[in-house]
N, C-alpha and C positions, 0 to 999 in steps of 0.2 A: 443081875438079871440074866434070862436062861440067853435073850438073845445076844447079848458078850460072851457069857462064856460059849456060846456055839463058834461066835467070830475069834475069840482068843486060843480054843482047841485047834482051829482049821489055819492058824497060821504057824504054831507051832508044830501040826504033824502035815498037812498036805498043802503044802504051800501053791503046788503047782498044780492039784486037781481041783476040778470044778464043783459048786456046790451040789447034792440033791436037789430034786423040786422038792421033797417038803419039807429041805431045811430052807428054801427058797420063800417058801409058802410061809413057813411059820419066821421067819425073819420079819417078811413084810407085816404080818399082823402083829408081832409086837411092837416093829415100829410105829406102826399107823396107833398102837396105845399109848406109846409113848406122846405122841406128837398131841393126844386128844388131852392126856394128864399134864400137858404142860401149859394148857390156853388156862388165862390168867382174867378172872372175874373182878368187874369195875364195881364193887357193891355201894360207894358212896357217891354215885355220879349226879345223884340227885339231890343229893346231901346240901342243903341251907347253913347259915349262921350258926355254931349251936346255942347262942346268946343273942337271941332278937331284941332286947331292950339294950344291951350295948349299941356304945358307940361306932358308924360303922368307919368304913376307911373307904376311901374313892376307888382303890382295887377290887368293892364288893360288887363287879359288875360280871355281865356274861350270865347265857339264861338259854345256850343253846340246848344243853345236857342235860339242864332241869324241866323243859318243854317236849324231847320228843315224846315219842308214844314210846308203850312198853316195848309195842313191835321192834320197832326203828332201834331202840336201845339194844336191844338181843343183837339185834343183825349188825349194828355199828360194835358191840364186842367182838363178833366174829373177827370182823377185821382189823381190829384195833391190835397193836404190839406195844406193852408196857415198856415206857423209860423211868430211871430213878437217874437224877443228877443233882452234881453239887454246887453250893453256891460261885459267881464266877463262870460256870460254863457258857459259854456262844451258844446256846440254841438255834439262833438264824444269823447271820452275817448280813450286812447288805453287801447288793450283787448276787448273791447267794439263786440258784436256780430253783424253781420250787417242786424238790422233789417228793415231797413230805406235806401234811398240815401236823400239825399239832395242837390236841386238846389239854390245857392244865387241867388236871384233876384236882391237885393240892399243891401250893407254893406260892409264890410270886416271882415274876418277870419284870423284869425293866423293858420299858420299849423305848428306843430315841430312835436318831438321826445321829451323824458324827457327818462337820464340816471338813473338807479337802484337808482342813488343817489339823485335825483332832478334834476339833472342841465338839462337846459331847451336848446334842439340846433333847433333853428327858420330855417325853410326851405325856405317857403317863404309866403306870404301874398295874400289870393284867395280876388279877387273882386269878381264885379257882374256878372253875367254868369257863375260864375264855377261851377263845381260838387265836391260837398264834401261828402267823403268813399266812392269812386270812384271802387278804386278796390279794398276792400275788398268785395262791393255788388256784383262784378263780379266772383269772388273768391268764396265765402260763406266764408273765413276764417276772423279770428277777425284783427281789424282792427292795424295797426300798426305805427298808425298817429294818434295826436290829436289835433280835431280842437276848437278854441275860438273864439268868437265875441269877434272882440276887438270895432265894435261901433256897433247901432242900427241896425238889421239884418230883412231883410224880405224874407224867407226863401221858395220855393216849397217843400214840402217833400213830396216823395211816397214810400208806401212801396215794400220792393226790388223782393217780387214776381213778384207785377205787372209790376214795371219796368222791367223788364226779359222778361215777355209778352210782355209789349211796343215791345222792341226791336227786341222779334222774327217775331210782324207784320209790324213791320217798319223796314224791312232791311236797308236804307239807315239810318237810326236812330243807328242803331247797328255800322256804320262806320263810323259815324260822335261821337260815343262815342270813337272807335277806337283811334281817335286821339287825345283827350283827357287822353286818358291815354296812349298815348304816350310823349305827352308832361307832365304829371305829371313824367314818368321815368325819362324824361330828365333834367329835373332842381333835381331830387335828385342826379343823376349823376354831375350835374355841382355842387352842394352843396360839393357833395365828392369829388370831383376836387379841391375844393377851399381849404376846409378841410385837407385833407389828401396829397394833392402835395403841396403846399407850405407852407413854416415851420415860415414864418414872420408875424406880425400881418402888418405890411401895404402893402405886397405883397399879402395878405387874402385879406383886406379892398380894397387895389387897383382892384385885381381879380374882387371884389362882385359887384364895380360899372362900371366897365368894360361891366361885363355882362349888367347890366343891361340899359347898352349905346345902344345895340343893338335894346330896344323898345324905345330911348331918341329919341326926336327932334334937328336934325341938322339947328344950326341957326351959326352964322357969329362971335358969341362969346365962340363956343363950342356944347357941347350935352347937351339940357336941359332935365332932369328929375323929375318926383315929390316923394319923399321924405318922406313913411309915416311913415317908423320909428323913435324911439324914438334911442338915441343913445345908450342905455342897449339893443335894439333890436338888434340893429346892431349887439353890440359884442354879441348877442345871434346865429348870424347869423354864424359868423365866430368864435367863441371861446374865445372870449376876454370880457375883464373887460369895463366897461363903461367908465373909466378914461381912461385907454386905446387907446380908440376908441375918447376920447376925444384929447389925445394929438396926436394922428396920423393925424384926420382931420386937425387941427390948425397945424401940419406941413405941408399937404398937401395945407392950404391956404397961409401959406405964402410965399411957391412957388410959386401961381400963378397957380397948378395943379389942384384946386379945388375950384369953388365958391358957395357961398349959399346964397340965397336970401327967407327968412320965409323956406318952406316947397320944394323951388326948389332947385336943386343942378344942376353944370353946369360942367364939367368935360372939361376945356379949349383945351387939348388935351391926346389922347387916348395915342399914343403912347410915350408922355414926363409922363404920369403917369407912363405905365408899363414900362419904362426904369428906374422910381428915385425906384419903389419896388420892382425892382430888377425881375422880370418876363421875362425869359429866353424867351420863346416863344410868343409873341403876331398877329398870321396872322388872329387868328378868331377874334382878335380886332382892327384891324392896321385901321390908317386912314382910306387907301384904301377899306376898305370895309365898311364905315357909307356912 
């Protein structure tokens, strides 16, 4: 570019004279083209499934990206700064101050809690579209969630002043975050449901895929779901040991209450599950309502 070598000549020959104006002039306007040719377009931010009769996965949630208007989306590029990271990175620490939000574009996130002691209790797992430090950016308080790439992440990040401005000129943007963080309440509340009302690991483990029947595909052999933890996630989810969570599922297969095929799982019926783990109430899960 002309405007390098203008700065590479003037250090080799006049180190100690000052620029012209109109190499002053013409500096500034290449930069200001540089800086326009390097903002970086979201073109999938509305981007769905690309397999809507598949199986989905309880990560297919988040609908802030897919909701605003064309407007809001233009202007939220503006301000948006593209991240690529790899699987294992810290995206948010807890304690962590909330300088930042962050939109996944494409990836998944682990969200938990980590006890004084280490131990790790998995909430749940954000796909594409969601907003991670959600509400501590709304808060200003530090954050009390920490999230992880668990694979290749392509990240929106803006910082959370201007996200605050977004929202106070996008009122419908302010309401359409509304319910995102109301759905973030709701699944720690169903995590402490899980957790803390039932005292069995397979009336936990039954609970956890229960719920997650409710975004499964109702097909002719049950509800299919996709599956993307690892079975130490699982018992992360609900408090248990891997082995655990190993021999509960292989009880639960050899009833016939659970099938798995690679990364799907098919939960044959809702209500012969919560009847064998012993789950006193199941009407937000009963047949009748898939």
């Amino acid at each position: 570019m002309r405007s390098l070598q203008l700065i590479n000549d003037r250090k080799r020959t006049n180190r100690g004279a000052p620029p012209r104006r109109s190499e002053i002039k013409f500096l500034k306007e290449e930069i200001l083209f540089l800086e326009k040719s390097k903002m970086v377009e979201f073109p999938n931010l509305t981007a769905t499934s690309a397999d809507e009769d598949a199986p989905r996965s309880p990560s297919d949630t988040g609908n802030f990206l897919r909701r605003i208007s064309d407007i809001e989306r233009r202007n939220f590029q503006l301000l948006a700064t593209p991240i690529h990271c790899f699987p294992g990175k810290v995206l948010i620490a807890e304690e962590q101050k909330p300088c930042n939000i962050l939109f996944l574009l494409e990836g998944e996130v682990n969200i938990s809690m980590n006890s004084p002691s280490g131990r790790q209790f998995l909430l749940w797992v954000a796909g594409a579209g969601e907003v991670l430090g959600l509400a501590s950016a709304i808060s200003g308080d530090s954050s009390e969630l920490r999230a992880v790439a668990r694979r290749p992440c392509k990240i929106a990040s803006l910082h959370r002043q201007d996200f605050l401005a977004f929202l106070l000129q996008h009122p419908s943007a302010s309401n359409h975050i509304a319910l995102e963080l109301s759905q973030h309440c709701r699944r720690i509340c169903e995590r402490l449901r899980i957790f803390g009302l039932t005292t069995s690991v397979p009336a936990r483990l039954a609970s956890l895929l229960l719920e997650w029947c409710r975004d499964g595909r109702q097909t002719e052999n049950g509800t299919e779901m996709r599956c993307v933890l690892t079975q130490g996630e699982l018992g992360d989810c609900i408090g248990a040991s891997r082995e655990t969570i190993t021999r509960t599922l292989t009880a639960f297969k050899n009833r016939d209450l659970v099938r798995a095929h690679g990364s799907t799982l098919i939960v044959r019926s809702r209500t012969a599950l919560a009847i064998y783990a012993g789950i006193e109430s199941i009407s937000s899960w009963s047949e009748s309502a898939s």
